[in-house]
mmCIF file as Biopython writes it, N, C-alpha, C and O atoms, coordinates in Angstrom:
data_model
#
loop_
_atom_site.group_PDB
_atom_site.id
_atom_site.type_symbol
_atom_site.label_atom_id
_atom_site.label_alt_id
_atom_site.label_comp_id
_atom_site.label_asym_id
_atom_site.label_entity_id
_atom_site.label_seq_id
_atom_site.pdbx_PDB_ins_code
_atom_site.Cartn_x
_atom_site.Cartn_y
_atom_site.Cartn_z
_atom_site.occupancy
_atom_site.B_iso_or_equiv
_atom_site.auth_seq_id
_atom_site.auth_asym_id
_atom_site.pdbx_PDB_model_num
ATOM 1   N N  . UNK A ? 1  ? 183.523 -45.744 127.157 1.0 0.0 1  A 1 
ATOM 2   C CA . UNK A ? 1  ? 182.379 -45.321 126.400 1.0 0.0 1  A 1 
ATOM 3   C C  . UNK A ? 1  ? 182.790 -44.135 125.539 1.0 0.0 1  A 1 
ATOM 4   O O  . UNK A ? 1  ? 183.681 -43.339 125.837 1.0 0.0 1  A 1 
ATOM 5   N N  . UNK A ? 2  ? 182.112 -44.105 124.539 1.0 0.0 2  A 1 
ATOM 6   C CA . UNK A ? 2  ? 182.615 -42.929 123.693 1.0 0.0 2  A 1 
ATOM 7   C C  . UNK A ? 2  ? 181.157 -42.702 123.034 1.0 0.0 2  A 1 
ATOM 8   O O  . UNK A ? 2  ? 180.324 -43.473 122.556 1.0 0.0 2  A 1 
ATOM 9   N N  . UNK A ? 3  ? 181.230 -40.996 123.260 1.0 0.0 3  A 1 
ATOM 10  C CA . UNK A ? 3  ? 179.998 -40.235 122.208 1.0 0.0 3  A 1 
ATOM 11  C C  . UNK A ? 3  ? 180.501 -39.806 121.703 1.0 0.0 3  A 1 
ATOM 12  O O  . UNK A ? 3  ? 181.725 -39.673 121.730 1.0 0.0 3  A 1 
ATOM 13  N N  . UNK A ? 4  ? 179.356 -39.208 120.683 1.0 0.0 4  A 1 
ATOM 14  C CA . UNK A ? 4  ? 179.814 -38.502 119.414 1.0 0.0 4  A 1 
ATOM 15  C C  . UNK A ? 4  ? 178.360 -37.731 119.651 1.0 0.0 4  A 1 
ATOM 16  O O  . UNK A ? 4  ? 177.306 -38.361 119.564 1.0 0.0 4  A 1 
ATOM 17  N N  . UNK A ? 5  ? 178.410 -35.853 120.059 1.0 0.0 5  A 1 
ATOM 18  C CA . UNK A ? 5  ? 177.786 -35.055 119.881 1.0 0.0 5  A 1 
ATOM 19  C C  . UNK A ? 5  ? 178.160 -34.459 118.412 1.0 0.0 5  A 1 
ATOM 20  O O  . UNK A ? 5  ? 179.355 -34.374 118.129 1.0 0.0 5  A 1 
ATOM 21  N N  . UNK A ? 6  ? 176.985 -33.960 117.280 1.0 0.0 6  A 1 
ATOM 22  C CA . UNK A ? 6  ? 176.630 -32.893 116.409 1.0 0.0 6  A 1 
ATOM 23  C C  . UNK A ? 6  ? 175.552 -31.496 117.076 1.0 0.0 6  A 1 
ATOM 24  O O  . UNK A ? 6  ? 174.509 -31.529 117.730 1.0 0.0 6  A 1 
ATOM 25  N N  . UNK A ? 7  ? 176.376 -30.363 116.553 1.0 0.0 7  A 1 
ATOM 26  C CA . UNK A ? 7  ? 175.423 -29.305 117.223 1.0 0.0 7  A 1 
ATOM 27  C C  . UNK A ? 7  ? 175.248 -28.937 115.409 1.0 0.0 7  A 1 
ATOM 28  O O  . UNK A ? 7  ? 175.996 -29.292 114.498 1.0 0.0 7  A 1 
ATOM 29  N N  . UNK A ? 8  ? 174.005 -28.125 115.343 1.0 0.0 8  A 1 
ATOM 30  C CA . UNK A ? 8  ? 173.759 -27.048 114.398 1.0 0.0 8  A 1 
ATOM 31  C C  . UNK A ? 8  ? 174.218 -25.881 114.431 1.0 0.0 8  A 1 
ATOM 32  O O  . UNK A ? 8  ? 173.854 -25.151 113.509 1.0 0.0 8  A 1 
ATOM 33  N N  . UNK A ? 9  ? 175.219 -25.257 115.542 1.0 0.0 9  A 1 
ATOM 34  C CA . UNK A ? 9  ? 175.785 -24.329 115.601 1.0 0.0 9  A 1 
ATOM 35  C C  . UNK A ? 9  ? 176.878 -24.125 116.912 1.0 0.0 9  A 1 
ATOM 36  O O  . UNK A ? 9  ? 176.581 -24.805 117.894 1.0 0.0 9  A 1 
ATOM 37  N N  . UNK A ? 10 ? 178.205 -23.205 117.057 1.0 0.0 10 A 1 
ATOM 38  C CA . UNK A ? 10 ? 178.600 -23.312 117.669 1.0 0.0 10 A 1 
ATOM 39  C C  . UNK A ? 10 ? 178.212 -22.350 119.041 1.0 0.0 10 A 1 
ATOM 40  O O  . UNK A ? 10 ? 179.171 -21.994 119.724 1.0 0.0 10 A 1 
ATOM 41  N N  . UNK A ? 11 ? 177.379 -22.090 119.298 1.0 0.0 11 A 1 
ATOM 42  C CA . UNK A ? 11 ? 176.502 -21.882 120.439 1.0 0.0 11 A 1 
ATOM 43  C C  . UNK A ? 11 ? 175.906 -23.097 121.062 1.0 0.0 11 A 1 
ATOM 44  O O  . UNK A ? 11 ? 176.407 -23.897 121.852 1.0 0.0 11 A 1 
ATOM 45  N N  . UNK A ? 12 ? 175.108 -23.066 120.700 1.0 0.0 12 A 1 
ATOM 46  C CA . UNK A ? 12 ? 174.282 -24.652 121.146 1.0 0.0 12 A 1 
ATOM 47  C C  . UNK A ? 12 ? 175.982 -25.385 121.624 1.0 0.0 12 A 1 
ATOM 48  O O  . UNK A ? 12 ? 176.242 -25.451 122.825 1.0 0.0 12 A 1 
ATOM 49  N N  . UNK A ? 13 ? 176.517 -25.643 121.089 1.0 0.0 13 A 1 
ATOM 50  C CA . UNK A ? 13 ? 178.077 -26.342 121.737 1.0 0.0 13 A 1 
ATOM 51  C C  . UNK A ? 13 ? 178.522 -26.105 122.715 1.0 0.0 13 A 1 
ATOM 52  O O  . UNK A ? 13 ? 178.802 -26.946 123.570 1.0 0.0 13 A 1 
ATOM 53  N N  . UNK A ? 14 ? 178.705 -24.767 122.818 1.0 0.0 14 A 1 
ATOM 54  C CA . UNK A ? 14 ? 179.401 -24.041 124.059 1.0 0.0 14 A 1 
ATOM 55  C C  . UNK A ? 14 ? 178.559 -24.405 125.041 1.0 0.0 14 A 1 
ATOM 56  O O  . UNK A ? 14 ? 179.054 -24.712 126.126 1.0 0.0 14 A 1 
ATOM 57  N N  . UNK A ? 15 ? 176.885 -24.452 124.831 1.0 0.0 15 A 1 
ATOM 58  C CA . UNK A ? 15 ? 176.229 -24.516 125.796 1.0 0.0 15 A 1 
ATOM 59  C C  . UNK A ? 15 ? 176.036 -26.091 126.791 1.0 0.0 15 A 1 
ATOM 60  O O  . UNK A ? 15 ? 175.793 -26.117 127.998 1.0 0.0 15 A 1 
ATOM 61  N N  . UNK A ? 16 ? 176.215 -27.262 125.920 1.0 0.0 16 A 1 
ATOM 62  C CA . UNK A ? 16 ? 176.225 -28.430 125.923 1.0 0.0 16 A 1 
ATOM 63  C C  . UNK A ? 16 ? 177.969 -28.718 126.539 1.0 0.0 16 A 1 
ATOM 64  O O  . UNK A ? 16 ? 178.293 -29.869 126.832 1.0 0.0 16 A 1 
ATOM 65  N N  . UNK A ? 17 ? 178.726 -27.850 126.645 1.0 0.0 17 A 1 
ATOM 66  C CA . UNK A ? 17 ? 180.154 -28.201 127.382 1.0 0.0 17 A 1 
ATOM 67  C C  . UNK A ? 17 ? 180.897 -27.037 128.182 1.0 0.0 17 A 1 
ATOM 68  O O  . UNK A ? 17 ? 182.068 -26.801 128.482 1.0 0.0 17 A 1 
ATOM 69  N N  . UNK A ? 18 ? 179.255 -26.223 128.450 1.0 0.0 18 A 1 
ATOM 70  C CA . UNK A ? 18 ? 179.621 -25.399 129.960 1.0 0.0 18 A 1 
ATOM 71  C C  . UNK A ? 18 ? 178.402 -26.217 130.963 1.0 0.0 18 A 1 
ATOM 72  O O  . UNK A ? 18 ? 178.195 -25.740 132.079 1.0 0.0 18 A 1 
ATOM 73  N N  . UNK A ? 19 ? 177.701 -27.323 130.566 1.0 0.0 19 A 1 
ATOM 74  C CA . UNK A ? 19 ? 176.648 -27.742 131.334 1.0 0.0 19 A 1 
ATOM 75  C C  . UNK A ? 19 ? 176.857 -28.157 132.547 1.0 0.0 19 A 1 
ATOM 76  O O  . UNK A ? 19 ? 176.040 -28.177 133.468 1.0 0.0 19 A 1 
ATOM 77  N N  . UNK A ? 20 ? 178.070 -28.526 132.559 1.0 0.0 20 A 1 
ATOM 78  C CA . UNK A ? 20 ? 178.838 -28.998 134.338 1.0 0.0 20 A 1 
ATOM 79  C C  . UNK A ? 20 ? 178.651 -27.567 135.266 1.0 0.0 20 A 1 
ATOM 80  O O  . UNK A ? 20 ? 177.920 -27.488 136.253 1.0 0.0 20 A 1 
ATOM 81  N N  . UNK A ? 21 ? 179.569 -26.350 134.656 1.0 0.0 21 A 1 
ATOM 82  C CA . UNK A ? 21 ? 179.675 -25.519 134.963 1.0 0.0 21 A 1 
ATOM 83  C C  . UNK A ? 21 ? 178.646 -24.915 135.673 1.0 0.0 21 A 1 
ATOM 84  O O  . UNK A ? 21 ? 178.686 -24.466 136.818 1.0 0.0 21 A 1 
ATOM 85  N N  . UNK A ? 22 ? 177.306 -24.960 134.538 1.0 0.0 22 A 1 
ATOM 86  C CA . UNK A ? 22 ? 175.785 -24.055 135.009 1.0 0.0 22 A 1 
ATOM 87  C C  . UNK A ? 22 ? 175.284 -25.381 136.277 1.0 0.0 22 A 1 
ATOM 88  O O  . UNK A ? 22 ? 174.246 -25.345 136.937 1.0 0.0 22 A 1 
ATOM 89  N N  . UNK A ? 23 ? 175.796 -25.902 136.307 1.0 0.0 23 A 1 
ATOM 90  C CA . UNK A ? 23 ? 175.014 -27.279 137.338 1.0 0.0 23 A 1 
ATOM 91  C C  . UNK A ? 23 ? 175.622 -27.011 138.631 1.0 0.0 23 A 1 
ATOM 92  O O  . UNK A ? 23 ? 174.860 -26.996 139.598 1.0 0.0 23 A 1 
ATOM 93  N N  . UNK A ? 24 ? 177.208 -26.735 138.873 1.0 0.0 24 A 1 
ATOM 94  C CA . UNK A ? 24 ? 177.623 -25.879 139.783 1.0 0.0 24 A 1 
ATOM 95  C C  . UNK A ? 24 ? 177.282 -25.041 140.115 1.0 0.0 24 A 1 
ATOM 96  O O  . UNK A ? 24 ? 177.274 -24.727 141.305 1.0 0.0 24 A 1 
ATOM 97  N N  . UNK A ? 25 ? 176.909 -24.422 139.280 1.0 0.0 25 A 1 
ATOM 98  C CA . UNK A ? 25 ? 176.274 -22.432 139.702 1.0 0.0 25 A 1 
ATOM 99  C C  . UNK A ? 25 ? 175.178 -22.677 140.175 1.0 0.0 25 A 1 
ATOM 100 O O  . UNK A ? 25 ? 174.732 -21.841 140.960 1.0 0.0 25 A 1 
ATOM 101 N N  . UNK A ? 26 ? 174.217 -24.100 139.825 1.0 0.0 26 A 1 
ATOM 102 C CA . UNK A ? 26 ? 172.869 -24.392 140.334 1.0 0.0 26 A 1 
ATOM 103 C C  . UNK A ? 26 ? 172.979 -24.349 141.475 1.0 0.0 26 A 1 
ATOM 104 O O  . UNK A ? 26 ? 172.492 -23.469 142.184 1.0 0.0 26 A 1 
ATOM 105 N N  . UNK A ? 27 ? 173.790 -25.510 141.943 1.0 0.0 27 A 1 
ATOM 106 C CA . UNK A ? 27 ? 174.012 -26.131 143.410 1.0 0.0 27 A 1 
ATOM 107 C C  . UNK A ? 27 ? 174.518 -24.710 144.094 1.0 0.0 27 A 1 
ATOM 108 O O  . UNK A ? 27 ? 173.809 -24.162 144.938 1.0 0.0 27 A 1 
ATOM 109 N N  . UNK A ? 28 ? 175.709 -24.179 143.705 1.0 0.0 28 A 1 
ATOM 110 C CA . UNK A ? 28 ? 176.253 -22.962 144.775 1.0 0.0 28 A 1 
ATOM 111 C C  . UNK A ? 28 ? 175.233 -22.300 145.031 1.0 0.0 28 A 1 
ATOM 112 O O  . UNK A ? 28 ? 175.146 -22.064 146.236 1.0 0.0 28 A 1 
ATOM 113 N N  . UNK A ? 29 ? 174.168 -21.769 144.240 1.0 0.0 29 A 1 
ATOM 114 C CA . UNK A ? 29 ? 172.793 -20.921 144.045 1.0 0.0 29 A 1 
ATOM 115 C C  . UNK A ? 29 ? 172.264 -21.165 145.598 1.0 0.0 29 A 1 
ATOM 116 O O  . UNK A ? 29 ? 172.098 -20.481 146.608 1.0 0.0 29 A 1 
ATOM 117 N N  . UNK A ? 30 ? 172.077 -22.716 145.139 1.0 0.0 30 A 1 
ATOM 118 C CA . UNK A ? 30 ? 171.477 -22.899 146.285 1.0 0.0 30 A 1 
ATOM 119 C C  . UNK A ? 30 ? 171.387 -23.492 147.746 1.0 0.0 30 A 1 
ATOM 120 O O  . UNK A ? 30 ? 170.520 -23.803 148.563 1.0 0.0 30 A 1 
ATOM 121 N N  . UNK A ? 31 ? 172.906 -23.474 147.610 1.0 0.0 31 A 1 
ATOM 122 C CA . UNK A ? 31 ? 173.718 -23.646 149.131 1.0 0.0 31 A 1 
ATOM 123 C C  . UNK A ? 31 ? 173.791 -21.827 149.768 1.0 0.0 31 A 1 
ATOM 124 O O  . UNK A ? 31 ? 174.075 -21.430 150.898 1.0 0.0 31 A 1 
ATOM 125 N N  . UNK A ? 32 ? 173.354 -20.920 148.335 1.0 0.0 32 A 1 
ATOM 126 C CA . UNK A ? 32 ? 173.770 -19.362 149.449 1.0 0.0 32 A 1 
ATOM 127 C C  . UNK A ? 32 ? 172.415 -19.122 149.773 1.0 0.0 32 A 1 
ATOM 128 O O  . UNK A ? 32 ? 172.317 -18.556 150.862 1.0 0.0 32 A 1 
ATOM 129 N N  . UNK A ? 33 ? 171.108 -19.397 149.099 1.0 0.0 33 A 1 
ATOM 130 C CA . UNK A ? 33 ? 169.898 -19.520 149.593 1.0 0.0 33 A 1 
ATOM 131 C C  . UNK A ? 33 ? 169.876 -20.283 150.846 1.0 0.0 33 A 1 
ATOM 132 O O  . UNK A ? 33 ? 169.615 -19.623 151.851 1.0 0.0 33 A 1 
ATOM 133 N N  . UNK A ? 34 ? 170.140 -21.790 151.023 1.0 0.0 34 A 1 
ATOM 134 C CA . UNK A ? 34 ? 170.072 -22.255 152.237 1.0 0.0 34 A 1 
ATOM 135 C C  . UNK A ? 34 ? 170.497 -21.670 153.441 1.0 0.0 34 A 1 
ATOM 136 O O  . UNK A ? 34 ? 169.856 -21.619 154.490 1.0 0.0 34 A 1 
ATOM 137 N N  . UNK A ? 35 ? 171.506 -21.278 153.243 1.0 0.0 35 A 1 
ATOM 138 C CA . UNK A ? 35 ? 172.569 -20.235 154.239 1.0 0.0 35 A 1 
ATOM 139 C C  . UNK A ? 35 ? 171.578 -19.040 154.397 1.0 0.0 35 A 1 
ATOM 140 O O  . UNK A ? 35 ? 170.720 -18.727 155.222 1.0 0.0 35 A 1 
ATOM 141 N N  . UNK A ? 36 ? 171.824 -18.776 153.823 1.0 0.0 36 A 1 
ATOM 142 C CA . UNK A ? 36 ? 170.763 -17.433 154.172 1.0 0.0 36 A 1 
ATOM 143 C C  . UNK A ? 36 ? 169.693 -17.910 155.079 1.0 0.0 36 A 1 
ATOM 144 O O  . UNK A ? 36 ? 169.661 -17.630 156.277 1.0 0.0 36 A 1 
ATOM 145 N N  . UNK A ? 37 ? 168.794 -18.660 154.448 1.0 0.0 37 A 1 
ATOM 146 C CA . UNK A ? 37 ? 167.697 -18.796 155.062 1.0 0.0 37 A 1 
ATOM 147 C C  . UNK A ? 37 ? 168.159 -19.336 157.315 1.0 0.0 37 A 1 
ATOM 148 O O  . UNK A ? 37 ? 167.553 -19.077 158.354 1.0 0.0 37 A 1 
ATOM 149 N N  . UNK A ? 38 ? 169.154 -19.928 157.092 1.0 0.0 38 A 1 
ATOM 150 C CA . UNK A ? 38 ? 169.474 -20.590 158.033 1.0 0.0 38 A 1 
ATOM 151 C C  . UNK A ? 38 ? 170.554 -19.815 158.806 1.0 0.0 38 A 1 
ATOM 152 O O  . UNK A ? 38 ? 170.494 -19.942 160.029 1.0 0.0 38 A 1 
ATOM 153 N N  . UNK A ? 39 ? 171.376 -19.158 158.390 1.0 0.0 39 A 1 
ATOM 154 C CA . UNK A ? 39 ? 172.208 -18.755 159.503 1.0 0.0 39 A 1 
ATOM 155 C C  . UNK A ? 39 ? 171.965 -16.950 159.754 1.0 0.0 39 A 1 
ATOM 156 O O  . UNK A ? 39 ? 172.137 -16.282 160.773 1.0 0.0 39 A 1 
ATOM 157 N N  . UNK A ? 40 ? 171.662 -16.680 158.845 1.0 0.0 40 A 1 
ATOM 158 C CA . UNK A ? 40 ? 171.648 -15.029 157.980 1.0 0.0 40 A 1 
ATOM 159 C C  . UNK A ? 40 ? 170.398 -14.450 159.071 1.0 0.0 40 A 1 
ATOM 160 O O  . UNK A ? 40 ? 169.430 -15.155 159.358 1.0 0.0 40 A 1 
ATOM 161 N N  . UNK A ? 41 ? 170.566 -13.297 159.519 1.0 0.0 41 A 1 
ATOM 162 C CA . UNK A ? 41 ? 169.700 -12.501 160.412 1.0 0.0 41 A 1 
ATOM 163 C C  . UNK A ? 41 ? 168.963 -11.341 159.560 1.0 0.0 41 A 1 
ATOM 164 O O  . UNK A ? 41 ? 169.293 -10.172 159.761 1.0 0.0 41 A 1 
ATOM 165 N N  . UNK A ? 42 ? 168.146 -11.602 158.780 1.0 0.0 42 A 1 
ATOM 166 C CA . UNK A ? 42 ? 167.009 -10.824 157.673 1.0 0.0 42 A 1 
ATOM 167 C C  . UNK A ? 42 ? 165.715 -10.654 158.486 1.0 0.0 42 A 1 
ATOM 168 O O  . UNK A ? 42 ? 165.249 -11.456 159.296 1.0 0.0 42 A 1 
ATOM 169 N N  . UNK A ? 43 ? 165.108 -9.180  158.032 1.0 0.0 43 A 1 
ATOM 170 C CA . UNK A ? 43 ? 163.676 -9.279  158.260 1.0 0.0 43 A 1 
ATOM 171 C C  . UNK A ? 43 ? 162.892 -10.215 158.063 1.0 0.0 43 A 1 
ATOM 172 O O  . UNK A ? 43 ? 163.351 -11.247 157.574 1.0 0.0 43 A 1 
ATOM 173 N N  . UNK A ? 44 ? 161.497 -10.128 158.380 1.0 0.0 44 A 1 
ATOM 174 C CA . UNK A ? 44 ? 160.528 -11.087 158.137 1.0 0.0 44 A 1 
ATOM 175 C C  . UNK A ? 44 ? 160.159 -10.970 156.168 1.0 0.0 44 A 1 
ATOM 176 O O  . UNK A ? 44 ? 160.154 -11.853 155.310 1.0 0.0 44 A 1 
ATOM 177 N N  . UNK A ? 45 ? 159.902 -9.510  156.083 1.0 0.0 45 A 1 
ATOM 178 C CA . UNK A ? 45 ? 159.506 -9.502  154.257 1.0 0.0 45 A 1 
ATOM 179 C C  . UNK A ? 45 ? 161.151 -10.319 153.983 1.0 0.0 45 A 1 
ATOM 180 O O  . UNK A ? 45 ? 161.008 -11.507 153.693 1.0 0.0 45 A 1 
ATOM 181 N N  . UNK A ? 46 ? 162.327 -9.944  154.027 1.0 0.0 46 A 1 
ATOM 182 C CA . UNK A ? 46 ? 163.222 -10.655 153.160 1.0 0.0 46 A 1 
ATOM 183 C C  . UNK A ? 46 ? 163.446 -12.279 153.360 1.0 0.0 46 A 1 
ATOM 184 O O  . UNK A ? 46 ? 163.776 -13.060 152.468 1.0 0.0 46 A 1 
ATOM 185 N N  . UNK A ? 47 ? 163.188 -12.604 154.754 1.0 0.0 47 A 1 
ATOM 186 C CA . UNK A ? 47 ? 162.981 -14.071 154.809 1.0 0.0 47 A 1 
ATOM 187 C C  . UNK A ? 47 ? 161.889 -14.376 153.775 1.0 0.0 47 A 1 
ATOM 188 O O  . UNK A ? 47 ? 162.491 -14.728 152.761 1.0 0.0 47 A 1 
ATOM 189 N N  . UNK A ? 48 ? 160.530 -14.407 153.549 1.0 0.0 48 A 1 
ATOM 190 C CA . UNK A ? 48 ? 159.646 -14.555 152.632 1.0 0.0 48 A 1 
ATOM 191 C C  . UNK A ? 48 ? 159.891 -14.790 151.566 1.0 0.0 48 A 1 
ATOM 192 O O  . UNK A ? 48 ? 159.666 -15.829 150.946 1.0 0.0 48 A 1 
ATOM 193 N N  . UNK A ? 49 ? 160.593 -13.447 151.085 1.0 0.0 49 A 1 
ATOM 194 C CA . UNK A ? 49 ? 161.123 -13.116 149.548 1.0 0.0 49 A 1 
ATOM 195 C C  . UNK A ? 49 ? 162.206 -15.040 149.302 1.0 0.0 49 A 1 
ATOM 196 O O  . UNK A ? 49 ? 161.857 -16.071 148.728 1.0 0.0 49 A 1 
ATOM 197 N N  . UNK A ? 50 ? 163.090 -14.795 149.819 1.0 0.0 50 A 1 
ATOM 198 C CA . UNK A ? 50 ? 163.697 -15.458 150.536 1.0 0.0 50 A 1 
ATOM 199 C C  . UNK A ? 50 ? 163.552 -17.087 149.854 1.0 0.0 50 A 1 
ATOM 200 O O  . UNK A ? 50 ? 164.114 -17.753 148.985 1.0 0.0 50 A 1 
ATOM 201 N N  . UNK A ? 51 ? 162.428 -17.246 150.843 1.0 0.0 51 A 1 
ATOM 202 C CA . UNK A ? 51 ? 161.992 -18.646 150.829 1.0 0.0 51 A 1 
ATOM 203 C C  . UNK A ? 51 ? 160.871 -18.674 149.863 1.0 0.0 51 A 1 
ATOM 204 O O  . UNK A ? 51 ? 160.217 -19.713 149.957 1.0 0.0 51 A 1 
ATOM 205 N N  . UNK A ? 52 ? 160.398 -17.738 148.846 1.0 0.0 52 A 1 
ATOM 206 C CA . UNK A ? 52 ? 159.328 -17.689 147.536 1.0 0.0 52 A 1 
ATOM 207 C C  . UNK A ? 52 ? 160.710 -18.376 146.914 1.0 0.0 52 A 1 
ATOM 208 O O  . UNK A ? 52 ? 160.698 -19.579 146.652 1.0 0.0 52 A 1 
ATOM 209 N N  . UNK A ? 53 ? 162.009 -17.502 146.665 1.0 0.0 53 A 1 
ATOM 210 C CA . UNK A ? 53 ? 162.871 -17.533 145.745 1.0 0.0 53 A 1 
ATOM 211 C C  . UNK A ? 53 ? 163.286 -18.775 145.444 1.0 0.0 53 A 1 
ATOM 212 O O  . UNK A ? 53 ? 163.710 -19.134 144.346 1.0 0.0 53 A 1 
ATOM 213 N N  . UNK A ? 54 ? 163.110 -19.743 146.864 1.0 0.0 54 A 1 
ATOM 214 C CA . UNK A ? 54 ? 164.293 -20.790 147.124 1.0 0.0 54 A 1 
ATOM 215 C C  . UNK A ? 54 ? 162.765 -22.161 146.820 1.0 0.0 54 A 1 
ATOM 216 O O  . UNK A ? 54 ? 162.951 -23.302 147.242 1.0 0.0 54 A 1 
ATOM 217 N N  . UNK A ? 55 ? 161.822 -21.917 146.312 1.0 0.0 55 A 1 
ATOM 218 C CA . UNK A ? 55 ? 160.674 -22.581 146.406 1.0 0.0 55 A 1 
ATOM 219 C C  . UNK A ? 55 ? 160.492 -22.633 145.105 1.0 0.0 55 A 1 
ATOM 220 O O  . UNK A ? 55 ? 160.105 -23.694 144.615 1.0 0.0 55 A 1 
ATOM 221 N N  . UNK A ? 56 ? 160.731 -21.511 144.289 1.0 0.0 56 A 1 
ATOM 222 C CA . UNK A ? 56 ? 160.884 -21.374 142.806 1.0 0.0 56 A 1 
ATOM 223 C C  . UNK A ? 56 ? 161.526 -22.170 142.455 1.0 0.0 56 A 1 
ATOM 224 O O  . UNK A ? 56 ? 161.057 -23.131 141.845 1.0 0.0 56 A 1 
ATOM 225 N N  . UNK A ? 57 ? 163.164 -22.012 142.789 1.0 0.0 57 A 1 
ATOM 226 C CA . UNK A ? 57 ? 164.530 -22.770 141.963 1.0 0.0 57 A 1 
ATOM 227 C C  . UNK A ? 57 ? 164.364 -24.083 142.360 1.0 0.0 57 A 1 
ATOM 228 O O  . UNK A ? 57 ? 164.778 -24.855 141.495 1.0 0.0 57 A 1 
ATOM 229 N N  . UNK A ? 58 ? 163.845 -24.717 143.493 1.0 0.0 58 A 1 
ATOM 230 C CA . UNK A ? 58 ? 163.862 -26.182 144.034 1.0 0.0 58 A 1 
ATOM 231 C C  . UNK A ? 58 ? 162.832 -26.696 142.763 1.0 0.0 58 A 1 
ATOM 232 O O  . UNK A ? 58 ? 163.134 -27.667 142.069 1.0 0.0 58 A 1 
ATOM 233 N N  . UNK A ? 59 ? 161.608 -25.930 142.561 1.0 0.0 59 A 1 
ATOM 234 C CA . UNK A ? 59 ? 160.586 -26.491 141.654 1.0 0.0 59 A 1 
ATOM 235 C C  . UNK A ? 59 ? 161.336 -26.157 140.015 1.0 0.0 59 A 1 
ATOM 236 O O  . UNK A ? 59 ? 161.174 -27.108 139.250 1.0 0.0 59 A 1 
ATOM 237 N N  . UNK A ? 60 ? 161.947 -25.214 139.531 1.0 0.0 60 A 1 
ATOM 238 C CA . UNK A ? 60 ? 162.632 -25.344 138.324 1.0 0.0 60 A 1 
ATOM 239 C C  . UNK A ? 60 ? 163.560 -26.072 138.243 1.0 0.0 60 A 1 
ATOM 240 O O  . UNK A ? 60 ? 164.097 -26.153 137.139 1.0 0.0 60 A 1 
ATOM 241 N N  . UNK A ? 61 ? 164.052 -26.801 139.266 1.0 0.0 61 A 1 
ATOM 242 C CA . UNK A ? 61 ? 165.320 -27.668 139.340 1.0 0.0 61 A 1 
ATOM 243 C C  . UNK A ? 61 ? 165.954 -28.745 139.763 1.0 0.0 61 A 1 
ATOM 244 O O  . UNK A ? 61 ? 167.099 -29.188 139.668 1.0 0.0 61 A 1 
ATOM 245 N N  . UNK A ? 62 ? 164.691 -29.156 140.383 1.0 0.0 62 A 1 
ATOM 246 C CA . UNK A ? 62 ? 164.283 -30.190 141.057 1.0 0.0 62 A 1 
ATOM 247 C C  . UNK A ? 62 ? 164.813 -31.227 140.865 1.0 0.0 62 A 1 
ATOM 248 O O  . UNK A ? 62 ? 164.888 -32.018 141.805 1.0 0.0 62 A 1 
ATOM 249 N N  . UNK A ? 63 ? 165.500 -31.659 139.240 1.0 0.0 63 A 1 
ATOM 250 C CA . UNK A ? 63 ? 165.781 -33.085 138.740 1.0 0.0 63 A 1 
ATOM 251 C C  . UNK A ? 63 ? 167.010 -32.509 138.034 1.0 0.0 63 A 1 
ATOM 252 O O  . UNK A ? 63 ? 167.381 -33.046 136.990 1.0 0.0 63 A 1 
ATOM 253 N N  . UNK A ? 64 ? 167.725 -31.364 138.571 1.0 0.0 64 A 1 
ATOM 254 C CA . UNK A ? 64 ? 169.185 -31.154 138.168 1.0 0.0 64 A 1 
ATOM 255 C C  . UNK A ? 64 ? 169.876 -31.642 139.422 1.0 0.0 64 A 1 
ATOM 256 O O  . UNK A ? 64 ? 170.463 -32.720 139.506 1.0 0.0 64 A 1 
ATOM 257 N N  . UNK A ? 65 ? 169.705 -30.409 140.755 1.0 0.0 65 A 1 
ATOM 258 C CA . UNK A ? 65 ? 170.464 -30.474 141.630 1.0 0.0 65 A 1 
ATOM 259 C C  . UNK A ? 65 ? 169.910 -31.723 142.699 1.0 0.0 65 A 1 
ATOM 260 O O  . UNK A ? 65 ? 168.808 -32.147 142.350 1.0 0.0 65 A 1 
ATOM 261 N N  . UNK A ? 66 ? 170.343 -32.233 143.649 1.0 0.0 66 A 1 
ATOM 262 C CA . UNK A ? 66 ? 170.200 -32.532 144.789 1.0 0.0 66 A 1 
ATOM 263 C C  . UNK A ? 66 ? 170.153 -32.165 146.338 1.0 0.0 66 A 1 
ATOM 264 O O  . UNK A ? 66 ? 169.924 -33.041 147.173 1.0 0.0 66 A 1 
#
């Protein structure tokens, strides 16, 4: 298969062929959230914080990561 991307600028580019990259940083994101939540010995407010944070990124990201 072969594409052929056009950007309007070379930003938008960079951004479209670091997209693997930010999809990694997604997933790692949220393998150190899981960890945390699960092995990590935190107060009750930082568990919370915690699991608001990890409730956020699942709902902003829902149909990136797995």
């Amino acid at each position: 298969m072969k594409v052929t991307l056009e950007f309007d600028s070379a930003a938008e580019a960079l951004v479209a062929l670091r997209a693997a990259d930010y999809l990694t940083a997604a997933e790692q994101f949220a393998s150190y959230l899981r960890q945390q939540l699960k092995y990590a010995d935190h107060p009750d407010r930082e568990i919370n914080l915690l699991e608001a944070v990890q409730a956020r990124f699942y709902e902003d990201f829902q149909n990136l990561i797995s």
